[in-house]
C-alpha positions in Angstrom: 113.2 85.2 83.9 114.4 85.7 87.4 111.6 87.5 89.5 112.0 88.4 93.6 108.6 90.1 94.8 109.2 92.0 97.9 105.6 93.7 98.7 104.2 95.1 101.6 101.4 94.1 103.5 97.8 96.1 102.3 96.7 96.7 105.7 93.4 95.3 106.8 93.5 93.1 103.5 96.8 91.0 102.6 99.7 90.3 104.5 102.7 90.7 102.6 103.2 87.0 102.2 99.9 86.8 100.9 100.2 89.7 98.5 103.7 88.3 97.1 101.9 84.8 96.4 99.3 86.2 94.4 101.7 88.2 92.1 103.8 85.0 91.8 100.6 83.1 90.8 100.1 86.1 88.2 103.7 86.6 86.9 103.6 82.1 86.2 100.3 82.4 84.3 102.3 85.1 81.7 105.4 83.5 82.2 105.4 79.5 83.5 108.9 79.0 83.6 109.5 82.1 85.4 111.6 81.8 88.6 109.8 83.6 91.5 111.0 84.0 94.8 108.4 85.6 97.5 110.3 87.7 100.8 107.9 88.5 103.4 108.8 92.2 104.3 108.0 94.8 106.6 109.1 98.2 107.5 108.4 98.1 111.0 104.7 97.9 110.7 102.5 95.4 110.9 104.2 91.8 109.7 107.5 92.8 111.4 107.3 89.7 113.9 106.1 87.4 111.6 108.9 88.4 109.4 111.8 88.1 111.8 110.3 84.6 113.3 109.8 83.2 109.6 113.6 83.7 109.3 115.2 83.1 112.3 113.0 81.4 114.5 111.8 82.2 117.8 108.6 81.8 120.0 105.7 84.0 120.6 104.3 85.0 123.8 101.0 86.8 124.1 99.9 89.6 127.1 96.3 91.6 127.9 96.9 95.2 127.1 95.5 98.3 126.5 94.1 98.9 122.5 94.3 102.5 121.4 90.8 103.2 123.1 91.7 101.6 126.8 89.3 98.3 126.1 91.6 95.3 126.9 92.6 92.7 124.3 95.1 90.2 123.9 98.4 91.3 122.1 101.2 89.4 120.5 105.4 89.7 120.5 108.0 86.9 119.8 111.4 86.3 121.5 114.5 85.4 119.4 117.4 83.6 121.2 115.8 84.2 124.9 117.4 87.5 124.5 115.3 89.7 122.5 111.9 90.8 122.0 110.1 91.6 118.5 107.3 93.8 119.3 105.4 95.6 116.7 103.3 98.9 118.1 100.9 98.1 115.8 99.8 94.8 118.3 98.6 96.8 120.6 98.0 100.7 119.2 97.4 99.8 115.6 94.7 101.6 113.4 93.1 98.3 112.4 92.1 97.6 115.6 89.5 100.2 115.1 86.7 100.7 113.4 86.6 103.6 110.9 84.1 105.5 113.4 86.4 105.2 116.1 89.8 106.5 114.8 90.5 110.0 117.2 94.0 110.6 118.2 92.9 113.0 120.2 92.3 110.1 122.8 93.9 107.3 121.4 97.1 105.9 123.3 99.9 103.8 123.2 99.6 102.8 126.7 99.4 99.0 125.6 102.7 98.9 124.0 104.4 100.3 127.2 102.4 97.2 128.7 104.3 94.6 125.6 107.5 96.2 126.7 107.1 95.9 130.8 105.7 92.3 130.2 108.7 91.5 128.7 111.0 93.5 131.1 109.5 91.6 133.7 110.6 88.1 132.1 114.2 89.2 131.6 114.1 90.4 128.5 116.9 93.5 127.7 117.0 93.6 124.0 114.2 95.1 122.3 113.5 95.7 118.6 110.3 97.9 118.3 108.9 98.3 114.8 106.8 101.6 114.6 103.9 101.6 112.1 100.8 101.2 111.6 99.7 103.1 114.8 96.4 104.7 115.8 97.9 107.5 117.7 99.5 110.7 118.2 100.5 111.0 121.7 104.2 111.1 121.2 104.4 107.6 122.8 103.0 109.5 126.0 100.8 106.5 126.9 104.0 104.1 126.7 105.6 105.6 128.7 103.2 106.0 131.5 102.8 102.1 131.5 106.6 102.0 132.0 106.4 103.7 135.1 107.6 107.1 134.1 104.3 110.0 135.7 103.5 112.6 132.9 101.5 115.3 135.1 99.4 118.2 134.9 99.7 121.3 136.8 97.5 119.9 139.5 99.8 117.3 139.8 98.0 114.5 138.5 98.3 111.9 135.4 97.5 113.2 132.4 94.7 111.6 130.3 95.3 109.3 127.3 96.2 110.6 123.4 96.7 114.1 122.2 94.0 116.0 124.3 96.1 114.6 127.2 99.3 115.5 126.1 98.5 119.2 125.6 98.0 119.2 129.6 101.4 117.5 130.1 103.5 120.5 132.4 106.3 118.5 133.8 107.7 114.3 133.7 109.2 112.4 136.1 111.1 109.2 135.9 111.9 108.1 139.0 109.6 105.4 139.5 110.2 103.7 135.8 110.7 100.2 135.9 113.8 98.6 136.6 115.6 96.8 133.8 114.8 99.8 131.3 118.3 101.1 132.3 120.4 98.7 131.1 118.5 97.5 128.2 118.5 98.4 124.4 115.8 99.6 122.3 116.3 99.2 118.6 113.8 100.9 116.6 112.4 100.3 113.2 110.7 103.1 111.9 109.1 103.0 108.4 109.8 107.2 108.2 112.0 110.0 108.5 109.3 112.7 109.7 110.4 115.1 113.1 108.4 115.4 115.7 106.1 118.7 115.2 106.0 120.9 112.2 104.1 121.2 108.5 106.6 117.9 108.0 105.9 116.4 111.6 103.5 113.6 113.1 100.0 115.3 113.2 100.2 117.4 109.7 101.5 114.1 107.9 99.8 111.6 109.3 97.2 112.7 111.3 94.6 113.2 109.1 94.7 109.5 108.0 94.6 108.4 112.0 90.9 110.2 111.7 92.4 113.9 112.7 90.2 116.5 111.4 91.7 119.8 109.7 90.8 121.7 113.2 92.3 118.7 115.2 95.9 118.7 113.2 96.7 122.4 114.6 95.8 121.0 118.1 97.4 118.3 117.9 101.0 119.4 116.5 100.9 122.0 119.6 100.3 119.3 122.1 103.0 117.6 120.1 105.2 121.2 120.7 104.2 120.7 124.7 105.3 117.7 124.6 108.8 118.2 123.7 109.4 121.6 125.4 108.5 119.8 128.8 110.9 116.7 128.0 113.9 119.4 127.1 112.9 120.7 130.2 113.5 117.1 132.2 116.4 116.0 129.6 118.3 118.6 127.9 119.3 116.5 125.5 116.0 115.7 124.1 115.6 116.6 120.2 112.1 116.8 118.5 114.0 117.6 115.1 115.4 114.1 114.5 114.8 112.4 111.8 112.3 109.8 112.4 110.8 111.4 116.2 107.3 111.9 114.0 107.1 108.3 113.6 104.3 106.4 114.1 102.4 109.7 115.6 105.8 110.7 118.0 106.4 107.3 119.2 110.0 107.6 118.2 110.7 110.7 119.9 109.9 109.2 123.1 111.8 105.9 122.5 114.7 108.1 121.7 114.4 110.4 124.3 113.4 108.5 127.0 114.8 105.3 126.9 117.4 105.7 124.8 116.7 103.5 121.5 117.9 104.2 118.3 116.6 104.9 115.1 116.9 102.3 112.7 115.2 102.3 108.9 113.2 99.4 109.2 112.9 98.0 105.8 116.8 97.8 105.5 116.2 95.8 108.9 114.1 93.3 107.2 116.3 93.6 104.0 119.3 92.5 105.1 118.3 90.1 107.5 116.3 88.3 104.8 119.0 88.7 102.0 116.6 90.7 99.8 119.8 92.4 99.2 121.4 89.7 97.8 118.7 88.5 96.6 118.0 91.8 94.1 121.3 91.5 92.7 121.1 88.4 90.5 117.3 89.4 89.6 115.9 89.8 86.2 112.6 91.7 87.8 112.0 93.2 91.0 107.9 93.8 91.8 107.3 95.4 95.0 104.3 97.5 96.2 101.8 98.8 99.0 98.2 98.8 99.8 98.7 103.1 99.2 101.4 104.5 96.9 101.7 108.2 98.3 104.0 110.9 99.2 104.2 108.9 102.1 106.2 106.4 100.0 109.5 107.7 99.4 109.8 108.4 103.6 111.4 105.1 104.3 108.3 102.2 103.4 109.0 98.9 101.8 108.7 100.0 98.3 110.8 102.4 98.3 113.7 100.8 100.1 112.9 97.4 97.6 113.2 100.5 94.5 116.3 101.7 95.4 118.3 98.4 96.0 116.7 97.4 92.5 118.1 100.8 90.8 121.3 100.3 92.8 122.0 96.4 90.6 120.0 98.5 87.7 117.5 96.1 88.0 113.9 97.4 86.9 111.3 96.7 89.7 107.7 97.1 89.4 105.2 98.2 91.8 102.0 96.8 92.2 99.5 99.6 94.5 96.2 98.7 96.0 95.4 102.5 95.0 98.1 105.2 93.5 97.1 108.4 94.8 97.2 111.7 92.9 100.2 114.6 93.0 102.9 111.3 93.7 104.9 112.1 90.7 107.9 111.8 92.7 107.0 108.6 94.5 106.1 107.2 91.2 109.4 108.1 89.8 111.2 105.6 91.8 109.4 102.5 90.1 110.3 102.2 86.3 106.7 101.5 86.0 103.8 101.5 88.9 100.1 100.0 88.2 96.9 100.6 90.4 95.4 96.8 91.1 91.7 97.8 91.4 90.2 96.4 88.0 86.6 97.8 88.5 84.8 100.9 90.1 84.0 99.6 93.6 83.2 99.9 97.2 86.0 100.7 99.9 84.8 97.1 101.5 84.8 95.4 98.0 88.5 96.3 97.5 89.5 95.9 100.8 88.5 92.2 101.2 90.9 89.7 101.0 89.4 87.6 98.2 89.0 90.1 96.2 92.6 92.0 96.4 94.1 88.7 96.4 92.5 87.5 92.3 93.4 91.7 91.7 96.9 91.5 92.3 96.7 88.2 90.5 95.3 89.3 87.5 97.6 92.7 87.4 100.2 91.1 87.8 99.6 88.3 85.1 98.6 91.4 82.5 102.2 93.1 83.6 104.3 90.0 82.6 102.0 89.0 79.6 103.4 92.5 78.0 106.9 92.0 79.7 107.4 88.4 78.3 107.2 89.7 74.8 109.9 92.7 75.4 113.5 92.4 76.6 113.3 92.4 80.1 116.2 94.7 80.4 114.6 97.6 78.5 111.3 98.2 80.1 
């Protein structure tokens, strides 16, 4: 039996290497002369670097930037080739950086990310690949672009303040004074989602809540979102909030878009490719993939779902193994020909969430999975 497992990483618990070696240690205790092969993956969130240097090489620098709340920690890219810089948001506005007490994206920022991408500016660097995910925030990439230079003003003229409650002050931009080399360089973006900027479909109603919005803040929120892109149409013409993708990781995208021209890439097909998951899936027997939350969130672009549908495209039946399956996901569900919760027990938010402990979970899942597969015809699940 031919196995690839090609999980995402269970934020604040496993990495995705991590997560994929404890299913592989499950499927060989139900199956011992199975052949398993482990791809780290990412969909732009967090693991993207890691990913990327892991398979092509490269060296990492590290810079003092903003977190999502202004204190100043140390934050993480790599370089591939001396050409290109890997940055993940999540380094620098992620939501595991805070504590569950201090997620507000009323105020948080992604002013440290516009400090990754002007500390690399500043080396040389032209080529950027920007994986969105994982973020904090919903300030439409607001707080980036202030650290690149670019004044985002009120109508007395002066800076606005960090995160949302900023943003809905914002009354006109000006980019004059951004930094030079952000011209003539290229932003590819890897975005995890497909979600526009504002709307019941758009960065604060989806994922806002799960950034620490509360139901009053979403409304608040989305219209500062609104502000946001009426004032850029304003400035650029061009400007769409409607794109596919400009909700991402709480409007990040639309400002990478809009203002410095990137373009909008899915992420896991990125990672996919690059890797040879592809390829990979093709000659499999199994495919097991899976996420720290299967939700409706799923089928917008994440790993699983991109691992799914290159499994159903070689009719190849792939698995997914879920920290937690949430309820009404009928339609995420769907794309697996079977998904499995890993929690074995009633217990604590902190009890599942600790690496140990998920780690022997996915384990023993996994090795209950195989036990039943390895006594059926693994082409008719």
């Amino acid at each position: 039996m031919k196995v690839i497992c090609a999980i995402d990483s269970f934020k604040g618990s496993l990495t995705s290497t991590e997560a994929g070696e404890a299913a592989r240690e499950g499927i060989l205790r139900a199956v011992p002369d199975a052949d398993v092969r482990v791809f780290s993956v990412s969909d732009g969130g967090e693991g993207l670097t890691d990913v990327i240097v892991s398979s092509v090489g490269g060296e990492y620098r590290s810079v003092d930037v903003s977190d999502p709340l202004g204190r100043r920690i140390t934050a993480r890219y790599a370089v591939v080739n001396d050409t290109t810089a890997i940055i993940e948001m999540a380094a620098a506005a992620g939501i595991t950086l805070l504590k569950e007490s201090e997620k507000d994206p009323m105020h948080t920022t992604t002013y440290g990310v516009g400090e990754m991408i002007a500390h690399a500016l500043r080396s040389g660097i032209r080529q950027f690949v920007i994986g969105l995910g994982g973020s904090a925030t919903c300030d439409g990439g607001a707080g980036c672009l202030q650290a690149l230079g670019f004044r985002l003003l009120d109508r007395n003229g002066d800076e606005i303040g960090p995160g949302a409650s900023g943003l809905s002050k914002l009354v006109s931009v000006d980019g004059s004074g951004k930094l030079e080399g952000l011209s003539n360089s290229v932003f590819h973006i890897a975005s995890d989602v497909k979600a526009p900027l504002c709307g019941i479909n758009g960065a604060a109603y989806v994922f806002g809540p799960q950034k620490g919005a509360t139901d009053s803040e979403v409304g608040i929120i989305d219209d500062a979102l609104k502000n946001f892109s009426a004032v850029t149409r304003a400035a650029y013409p061009d400007a769409s909030g409607s794109l596919p993708g400009a909700g991402a990781a709480g409007g990040m995208g639309f400002s990478l878009v809009n203002y410095l021209g990137g373009r909008l890439f899915s992420g896991i097909d990125i990672v996919m490719k690059g890797l040879g998951v592809y390829d990979a899936i093709q000659t499999a027997d199994v495919v097991v993939t899976g996420e720290g939350t299967l939700d409706k969130k799923t089928i917008m672009g994440k790993v699983p779902y991109g691992v799914a549908m290159a499994a159903k495209e070689n009719n190849v039946p792939v698995i997914a193994l879920c920290g937690v399956i949430m309820d009404n996901c009928r339609e995420a569900e769907s794309c697996f020909t079977a998904s499995f919760p890993i929690l074995r027990r009633i217990c604590s938010r902190d009890y599942a969430m600790d690496r140990k402990n998920a780690a022997n979970n996915m384990r023993d899942t996994a090795e209950q999975v195989f036990s039943l597969l390895n006594v059926s015809d693994k082409r008719s699940i």
